[in-house]
KEKE-3310 file (N, C-alpha, C; in steps of 0.2 Angstrom, whole numbers, plus 5000, padded with zeros to 4 digits):
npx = (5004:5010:5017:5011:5004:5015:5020:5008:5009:5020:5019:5010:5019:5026:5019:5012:5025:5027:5016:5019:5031:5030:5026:5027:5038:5029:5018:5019:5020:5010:5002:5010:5003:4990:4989:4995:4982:4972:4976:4977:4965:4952:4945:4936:4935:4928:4930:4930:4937:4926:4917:4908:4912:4911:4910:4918:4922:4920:4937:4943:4953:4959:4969:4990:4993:4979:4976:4989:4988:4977:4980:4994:4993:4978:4969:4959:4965:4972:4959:4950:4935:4926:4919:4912:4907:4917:4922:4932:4938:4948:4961:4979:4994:5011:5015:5027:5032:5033:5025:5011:5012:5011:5000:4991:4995:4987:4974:4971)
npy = (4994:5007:5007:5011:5023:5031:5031:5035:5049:5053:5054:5062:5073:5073:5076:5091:5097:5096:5102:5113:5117:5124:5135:5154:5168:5175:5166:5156:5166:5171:5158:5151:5161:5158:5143:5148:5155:5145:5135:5142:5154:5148:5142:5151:5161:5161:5147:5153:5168:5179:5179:5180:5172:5159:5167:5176:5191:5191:5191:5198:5208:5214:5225:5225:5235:5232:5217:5213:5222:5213:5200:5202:5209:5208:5218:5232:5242:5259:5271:5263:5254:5240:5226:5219:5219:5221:5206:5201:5187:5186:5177:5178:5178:5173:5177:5183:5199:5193:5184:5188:5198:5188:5183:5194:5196:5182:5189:5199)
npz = (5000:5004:4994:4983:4985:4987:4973:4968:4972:4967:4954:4950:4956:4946:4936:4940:4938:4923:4919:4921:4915:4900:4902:4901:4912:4916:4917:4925:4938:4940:4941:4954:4960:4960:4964:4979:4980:4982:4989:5003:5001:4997:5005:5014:5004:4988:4976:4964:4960:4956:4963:4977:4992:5008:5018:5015:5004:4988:4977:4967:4955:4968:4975:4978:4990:4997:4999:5006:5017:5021:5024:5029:5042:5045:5044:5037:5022:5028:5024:5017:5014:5018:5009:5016:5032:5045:5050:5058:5058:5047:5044:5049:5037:5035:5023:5010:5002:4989:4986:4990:4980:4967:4970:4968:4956:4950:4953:4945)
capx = (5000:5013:5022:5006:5003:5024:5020:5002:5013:5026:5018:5008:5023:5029:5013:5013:5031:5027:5013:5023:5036:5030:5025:5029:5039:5024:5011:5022:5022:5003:5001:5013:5000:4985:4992:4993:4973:4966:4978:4973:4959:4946:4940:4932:4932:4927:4936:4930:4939:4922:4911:4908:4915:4904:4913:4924:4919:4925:4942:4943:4955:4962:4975:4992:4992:4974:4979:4994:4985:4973:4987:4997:4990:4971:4964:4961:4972:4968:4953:4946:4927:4928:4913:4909:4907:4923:4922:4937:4940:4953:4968:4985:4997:5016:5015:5030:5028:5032:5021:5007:5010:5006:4993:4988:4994:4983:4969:4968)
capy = (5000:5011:5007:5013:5027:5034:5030:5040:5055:5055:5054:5070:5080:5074:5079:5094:5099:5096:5106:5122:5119:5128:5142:5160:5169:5179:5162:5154:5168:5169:5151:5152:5165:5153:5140:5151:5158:5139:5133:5147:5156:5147:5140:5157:5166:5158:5146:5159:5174:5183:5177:5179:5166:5157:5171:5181:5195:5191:5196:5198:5213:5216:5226:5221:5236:5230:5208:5217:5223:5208:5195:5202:5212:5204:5223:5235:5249:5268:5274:5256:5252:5233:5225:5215:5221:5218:5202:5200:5182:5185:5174:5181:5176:5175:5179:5189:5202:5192:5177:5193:5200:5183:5180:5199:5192:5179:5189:5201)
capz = (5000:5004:4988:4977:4988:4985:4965:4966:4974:4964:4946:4954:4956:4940:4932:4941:4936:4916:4916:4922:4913:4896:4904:4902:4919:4920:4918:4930:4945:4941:4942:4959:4965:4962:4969:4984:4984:4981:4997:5008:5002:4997:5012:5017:4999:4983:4972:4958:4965:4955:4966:4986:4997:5011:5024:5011:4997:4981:4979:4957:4956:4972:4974:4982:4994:5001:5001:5010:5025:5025:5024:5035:5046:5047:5045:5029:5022:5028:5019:5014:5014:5016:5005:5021:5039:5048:5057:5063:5057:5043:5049:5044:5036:5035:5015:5007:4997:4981:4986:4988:4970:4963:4970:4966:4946:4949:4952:4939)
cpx = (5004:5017:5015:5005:5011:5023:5014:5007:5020:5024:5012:5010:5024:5026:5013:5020:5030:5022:5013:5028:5036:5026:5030:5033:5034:5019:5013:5022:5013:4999:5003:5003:4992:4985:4992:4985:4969:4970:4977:4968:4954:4939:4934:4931:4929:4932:4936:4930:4933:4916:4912:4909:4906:4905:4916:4921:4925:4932:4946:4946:4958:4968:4981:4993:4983:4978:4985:4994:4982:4976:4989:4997:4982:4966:4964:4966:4968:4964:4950:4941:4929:4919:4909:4909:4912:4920:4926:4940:4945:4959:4975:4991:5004:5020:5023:5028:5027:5028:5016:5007:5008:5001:4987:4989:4988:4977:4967:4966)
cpy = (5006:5013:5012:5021:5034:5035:5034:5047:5057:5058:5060:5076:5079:5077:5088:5098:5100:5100:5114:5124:5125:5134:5149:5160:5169:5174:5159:5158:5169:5161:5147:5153:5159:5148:5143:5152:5151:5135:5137:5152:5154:5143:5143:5161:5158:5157:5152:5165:5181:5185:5179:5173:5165:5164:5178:5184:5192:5195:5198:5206:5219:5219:5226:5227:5233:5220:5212:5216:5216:5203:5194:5203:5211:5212:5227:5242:5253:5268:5268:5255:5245:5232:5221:5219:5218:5212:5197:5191:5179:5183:5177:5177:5175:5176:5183:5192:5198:5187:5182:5194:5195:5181:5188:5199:5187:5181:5196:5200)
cpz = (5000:4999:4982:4979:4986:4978:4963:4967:4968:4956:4947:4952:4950:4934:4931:4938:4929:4915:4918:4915:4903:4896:4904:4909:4920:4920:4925:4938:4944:4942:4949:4963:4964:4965:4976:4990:4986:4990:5004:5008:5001:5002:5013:5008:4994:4980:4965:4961:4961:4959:4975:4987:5002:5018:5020:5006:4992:4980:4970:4960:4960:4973:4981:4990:5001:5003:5006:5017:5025:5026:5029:5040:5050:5048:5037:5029:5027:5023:5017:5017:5010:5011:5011:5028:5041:5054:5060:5063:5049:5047:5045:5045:5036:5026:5013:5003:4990:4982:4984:4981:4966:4964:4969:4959:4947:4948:4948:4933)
residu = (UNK:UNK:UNK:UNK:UNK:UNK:UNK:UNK:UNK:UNK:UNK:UNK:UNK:UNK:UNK:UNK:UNK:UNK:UNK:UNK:UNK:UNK:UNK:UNK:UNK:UNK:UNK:UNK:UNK:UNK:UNK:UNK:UNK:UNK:UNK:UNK:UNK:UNK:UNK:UNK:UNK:UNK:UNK:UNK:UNK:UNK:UNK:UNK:UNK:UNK:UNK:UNK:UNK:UNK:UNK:UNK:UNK:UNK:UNK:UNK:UNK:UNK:UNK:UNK:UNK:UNK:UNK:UNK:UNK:UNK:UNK:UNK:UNK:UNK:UNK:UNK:UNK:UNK:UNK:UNK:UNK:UNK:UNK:UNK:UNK:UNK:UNK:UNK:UNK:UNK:UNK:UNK:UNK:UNK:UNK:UNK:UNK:UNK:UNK:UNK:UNK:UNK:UNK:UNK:UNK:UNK:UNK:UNK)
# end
């Protein structure tokens, strides 16, 4: 079992690996940045970043000062009218900025 299980995993990654590999930089650091949103936002937002989440506003066009704040900080910039009432249940993350930008390419 543990040998099929090693050989599902592997032919995975290798999968995963070949269908990067004829990417652009910029498909590839937008491709990063999805990677990113479907591992940790779509719990709470929507897998279609057009749409509302069951917790989370739609986040299509977000810009990387706003993700920024909510990221890292778990609050919005100055001056920002969130689309939802703050409720205090954005978890934050340890992002860097360039993980941010892609996933702020991703969602343009």
């Amino acid at each position: 079992m543990k040998n099929v299980l090693f050989i599902a995993v592997m032919a995975l990654l290798f999968h995963c690996k070949q269908s990067t590999e004829n990417l652009t930089p910029e498909e590839k650091f937008k491709a990063e940045g999805r990677s990113l949103f479907v591992a940790n936002c779509i719990a709470c937002h929507s897998a279609n970043p057009d749409q509302d989440g069951s917790v989370g506003p739609s986040l299509r066009a977000s810009s990387f000062e706003l993700l920024k704040e909510k990221l890292v900080n778990g609050k919005y910039p100055g001056g920002y009218k969130g689309k939802r009432p703050i409720s205090g249940s954005m978890p934050k993350f340890a992002f860097t900025d360039e993980q941010i930008r892609s996933i702020e390419a991703f969602l343009k």
